[in-house]
C-alpha positions in Angstrom: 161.1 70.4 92.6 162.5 70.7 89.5 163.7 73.8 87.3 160.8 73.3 84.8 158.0 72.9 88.0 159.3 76.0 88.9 158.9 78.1 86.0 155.6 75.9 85.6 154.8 77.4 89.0 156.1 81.0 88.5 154.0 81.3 85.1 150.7 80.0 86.6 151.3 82.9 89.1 151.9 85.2 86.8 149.0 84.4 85.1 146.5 84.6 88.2 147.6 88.1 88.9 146.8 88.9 84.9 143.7 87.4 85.4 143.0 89.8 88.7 143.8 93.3 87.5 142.0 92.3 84.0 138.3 90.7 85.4 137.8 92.9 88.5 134.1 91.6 89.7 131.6 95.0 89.2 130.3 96.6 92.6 127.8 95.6 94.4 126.2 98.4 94.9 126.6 102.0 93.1 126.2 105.7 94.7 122.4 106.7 94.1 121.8 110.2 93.0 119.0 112.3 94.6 117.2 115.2 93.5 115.3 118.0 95.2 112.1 119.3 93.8 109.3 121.1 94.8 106.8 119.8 97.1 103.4 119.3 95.4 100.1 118.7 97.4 100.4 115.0 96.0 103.2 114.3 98.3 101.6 115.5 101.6 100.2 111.6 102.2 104.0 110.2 102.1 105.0 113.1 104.4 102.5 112.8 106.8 103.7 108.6 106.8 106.9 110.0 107.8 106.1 112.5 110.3 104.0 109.3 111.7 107.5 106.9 111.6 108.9 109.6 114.1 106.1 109.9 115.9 105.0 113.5 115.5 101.1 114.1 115.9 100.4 115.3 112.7 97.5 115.0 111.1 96.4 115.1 107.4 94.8 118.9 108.1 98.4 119.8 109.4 99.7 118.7 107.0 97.8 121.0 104.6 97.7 123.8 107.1 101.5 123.9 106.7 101.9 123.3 102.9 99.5 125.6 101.8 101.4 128.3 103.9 105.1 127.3 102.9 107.5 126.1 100.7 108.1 122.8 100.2 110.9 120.5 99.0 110.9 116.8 98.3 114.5 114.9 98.0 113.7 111.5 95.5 116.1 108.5 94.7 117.0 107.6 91.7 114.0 105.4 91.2 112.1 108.7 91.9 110.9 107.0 95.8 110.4 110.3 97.8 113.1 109.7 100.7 112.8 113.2 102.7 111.0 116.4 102.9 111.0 120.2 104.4 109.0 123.6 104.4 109.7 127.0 105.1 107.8 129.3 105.5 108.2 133.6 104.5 107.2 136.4 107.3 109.1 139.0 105.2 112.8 139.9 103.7 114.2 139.9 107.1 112.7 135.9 108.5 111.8 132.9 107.4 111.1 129.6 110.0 112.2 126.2 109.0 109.9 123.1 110.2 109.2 119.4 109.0 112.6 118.4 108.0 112.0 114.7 108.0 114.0 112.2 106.4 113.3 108.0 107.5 114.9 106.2 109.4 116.2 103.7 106.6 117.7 106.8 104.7 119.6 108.6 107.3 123.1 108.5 107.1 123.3 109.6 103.8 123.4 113.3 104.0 119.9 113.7 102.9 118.6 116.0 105.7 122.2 118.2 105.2 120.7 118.3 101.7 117.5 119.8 102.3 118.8 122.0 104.6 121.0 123.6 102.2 118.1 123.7 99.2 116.1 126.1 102.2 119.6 128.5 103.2 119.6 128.9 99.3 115.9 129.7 98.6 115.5 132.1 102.5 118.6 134.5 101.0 119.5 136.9 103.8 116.8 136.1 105.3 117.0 135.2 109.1 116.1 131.6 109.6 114.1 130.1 113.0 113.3 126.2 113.8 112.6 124.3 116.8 115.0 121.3 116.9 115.0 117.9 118.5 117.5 116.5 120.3 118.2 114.0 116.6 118.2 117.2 115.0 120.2 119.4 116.5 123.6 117.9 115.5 122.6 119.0 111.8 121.2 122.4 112.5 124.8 123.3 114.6 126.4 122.0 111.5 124.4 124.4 108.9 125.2 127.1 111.5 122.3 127.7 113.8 122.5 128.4 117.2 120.5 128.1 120.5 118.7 131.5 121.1 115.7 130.1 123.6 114.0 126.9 124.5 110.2 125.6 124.1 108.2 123.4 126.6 105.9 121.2 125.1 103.0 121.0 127.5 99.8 118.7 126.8 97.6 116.1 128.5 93.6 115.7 129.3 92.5 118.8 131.1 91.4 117.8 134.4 88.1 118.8 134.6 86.0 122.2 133.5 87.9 124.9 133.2 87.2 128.1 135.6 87.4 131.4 133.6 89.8 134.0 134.7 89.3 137.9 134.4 91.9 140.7 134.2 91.4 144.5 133.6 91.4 144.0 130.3 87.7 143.1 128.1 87.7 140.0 126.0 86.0 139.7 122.6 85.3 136.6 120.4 87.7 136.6 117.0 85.9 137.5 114.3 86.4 139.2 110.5 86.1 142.9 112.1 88.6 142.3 114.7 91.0 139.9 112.8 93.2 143.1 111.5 93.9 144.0 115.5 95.2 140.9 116.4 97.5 141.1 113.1 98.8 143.8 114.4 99.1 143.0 117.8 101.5 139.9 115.7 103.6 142.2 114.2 104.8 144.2 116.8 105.8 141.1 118.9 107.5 139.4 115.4 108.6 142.3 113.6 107.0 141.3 110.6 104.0 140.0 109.4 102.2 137.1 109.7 98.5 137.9 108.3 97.9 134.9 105.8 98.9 132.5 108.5 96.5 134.3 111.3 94.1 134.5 108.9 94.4 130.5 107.9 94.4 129.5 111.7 91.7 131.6 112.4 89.5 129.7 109.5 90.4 126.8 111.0 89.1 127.5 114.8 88.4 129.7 117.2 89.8 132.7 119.3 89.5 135.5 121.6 91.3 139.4 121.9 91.9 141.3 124.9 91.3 145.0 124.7 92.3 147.6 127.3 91.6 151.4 127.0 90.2 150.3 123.0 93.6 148.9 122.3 94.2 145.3 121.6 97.0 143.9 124.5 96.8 140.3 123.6 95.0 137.2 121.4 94.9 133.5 122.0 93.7 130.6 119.4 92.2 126.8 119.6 92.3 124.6 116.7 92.1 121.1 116.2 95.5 119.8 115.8 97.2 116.4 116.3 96.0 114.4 119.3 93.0 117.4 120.0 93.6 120.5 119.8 96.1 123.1 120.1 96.2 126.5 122.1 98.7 128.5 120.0 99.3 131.4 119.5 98.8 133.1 122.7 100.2 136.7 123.1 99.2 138.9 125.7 101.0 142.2 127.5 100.8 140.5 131.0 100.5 136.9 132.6 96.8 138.0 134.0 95.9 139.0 130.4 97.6 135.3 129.1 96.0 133.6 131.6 91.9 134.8 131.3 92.4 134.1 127.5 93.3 130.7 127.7 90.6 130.2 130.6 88.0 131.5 128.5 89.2 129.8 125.2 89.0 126.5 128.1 86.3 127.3 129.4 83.6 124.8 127.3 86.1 122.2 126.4 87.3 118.6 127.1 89.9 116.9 125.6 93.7 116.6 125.0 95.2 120.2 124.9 98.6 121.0 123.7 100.2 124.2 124.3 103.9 125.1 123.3 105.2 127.2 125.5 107.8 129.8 125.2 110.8 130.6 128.0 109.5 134.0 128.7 106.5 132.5 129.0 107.5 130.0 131.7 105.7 131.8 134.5 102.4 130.5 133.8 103.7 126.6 133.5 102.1 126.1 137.2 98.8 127.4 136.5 98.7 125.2 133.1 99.6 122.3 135.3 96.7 122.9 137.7 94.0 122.4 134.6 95.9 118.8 133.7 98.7 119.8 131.4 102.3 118.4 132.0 105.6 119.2 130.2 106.6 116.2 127.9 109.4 117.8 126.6 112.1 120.3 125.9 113.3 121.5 122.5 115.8 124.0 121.3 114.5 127.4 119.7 117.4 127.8 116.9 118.6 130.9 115.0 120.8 131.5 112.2 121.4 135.5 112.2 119.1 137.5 114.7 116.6 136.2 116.6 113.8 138.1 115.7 111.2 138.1 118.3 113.8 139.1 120.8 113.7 142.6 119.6 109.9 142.7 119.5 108.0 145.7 121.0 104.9 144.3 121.2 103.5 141.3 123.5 105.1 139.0 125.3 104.8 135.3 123.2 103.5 133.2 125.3 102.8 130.0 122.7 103.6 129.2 119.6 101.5 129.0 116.4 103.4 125.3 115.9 107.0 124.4 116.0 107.1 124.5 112.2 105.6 128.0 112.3 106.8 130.0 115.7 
């Protein structure tokens, strides 16, 4: 090659490289910004489609069971697309439980749910914070500091045929307006706060019974319609006898699909709830971040939960 091919060569070099650090091709794709806002009762339809993607049981009356006793936050893209959502909801100064922290499938991975967990920690304060995590969940819960205080066994299925009711030494009386403010109390002994708008809510929304004994209230169970039938929750009672004649009696008249969260404390009476058809489907974590409230309680012994979202 000659010397003028060379420098021929050299310069069209030269000039390739100019022409590389001067018309860089643009991305293909830029970082998309997302906001947090406040949930609005507008939203609950997109929610419930992704509570439905995961396969939770809600239903639309959930749905506004649980927003019309929280607070809410949406996480939108850009466009303004909703792509994730969370509630908490306020017992007092000293707890708060976290629930329906859902984010689809097509937007994980890019720190949404950390996001919306972080929104909550800021809005609860002090306060301490409760939620029943999945096994997908858990990883991001451990991260925003939570920690597993007790586990939950979700037990449902067809009862098996009519249920026999059950007696104990204590009387049972139908929930009503003039007894509501017993059972209220009954709540905050075992919670160590007070739950009296949600009681009140669930109550509207179904039916229940109280246990007295001596003219004292010992223990409370509710039925509501809720995802695939209904739901048996809460259930407190002083005594597994006491537990078990409530439910019986709540039983007693219906058919169906039954689901009943049960706590670990509560685990005694898992056999009994097997006999009327009920299995356990699954096992979730109880998670705390500061004290775990309930564990202190004077009151009755939790036997099932309100909800997941709510404890």
């Amino acid at each position: 090659m000659s010397k003028q091919q060379n420098l021929l060569s050299t310069a069209g070099k030269i000039n390739a490289i100019e022409f590389k650090l001067q018309y860089r091709p643009e991305p293909l794709m830029t970082k998309t910004a997302f906001t947090v806002r406040e949930m609005r009762e507008a939203d609950l339809p997109i929610c419930l489609e992704f509570t439905q993607q995961v396969k939770w049981p809600h239903r639309m009356g959930d749905w506004q069971l649980h927003f019309s006793q929280g607070n809410g936050s949406i996480i939108e893209n850009a466009e303004g697309d909703i792509v994730g959502c969370i509630l908490w909801w306020d017992y007092s100064q000293q707890l708060a439980t976290v629930g329906l922290v859902v984010v689809p499938e097509h937007m994980q991975g890019n720190g949404l749910g950390r996001k919306l967990m972080d929104t909550v920690m800021s809005q609860t304060g002090e306060r301490n914070l409760q939620l029943v995590a999945t096994v997908a969940g858990k990883r991001l819960y451990q991260q925003c500091g939570f920690e597993e205080a007790a586990l939950i066994y979700q037990v449902q299925g067809q009862l098996a045929g009519t249920v026999a009711p059950l007696s104990s030494d204590a009387s049972i009386q139908a929930l009503d307006t003039n007894n509501l403010a017993d059972i209220i109390a009954l709540d905050v002994a075992a919670y160590g706060c007070s739950r009296a708008s949600l009681l009140t809510a669930v109550a509207q929304q179904g039916k229940g019974l109280v246990a007295y004994r001596d003219g004292k209230a010992v223990g409370y169970a509710m039925l509501r319609t809720s995802g695939h039938g209904q739901t048996l929750g809460p259930v407190l009672a002083d005594d597994d006898d006491t537990a078990k004649a409530l439910i019986s009696q709540l039983l007693t008249s219906e058919t169906g699909f039954i689901r009943f969260d049960l706590t670990e404390r509560a685990k005694a009476i898992q056999p009994w709830l097997e006999s009327l058809g009920l299995a356990q489907v699954d096992e979730v974590s109880l998670m705390v971040k500061g004290e775990f409230v309930p564990a202190g309680g004077t009151g009755a012994k939790i036997y099932s939960l309100i909800s997941q979202a709510f404890g």
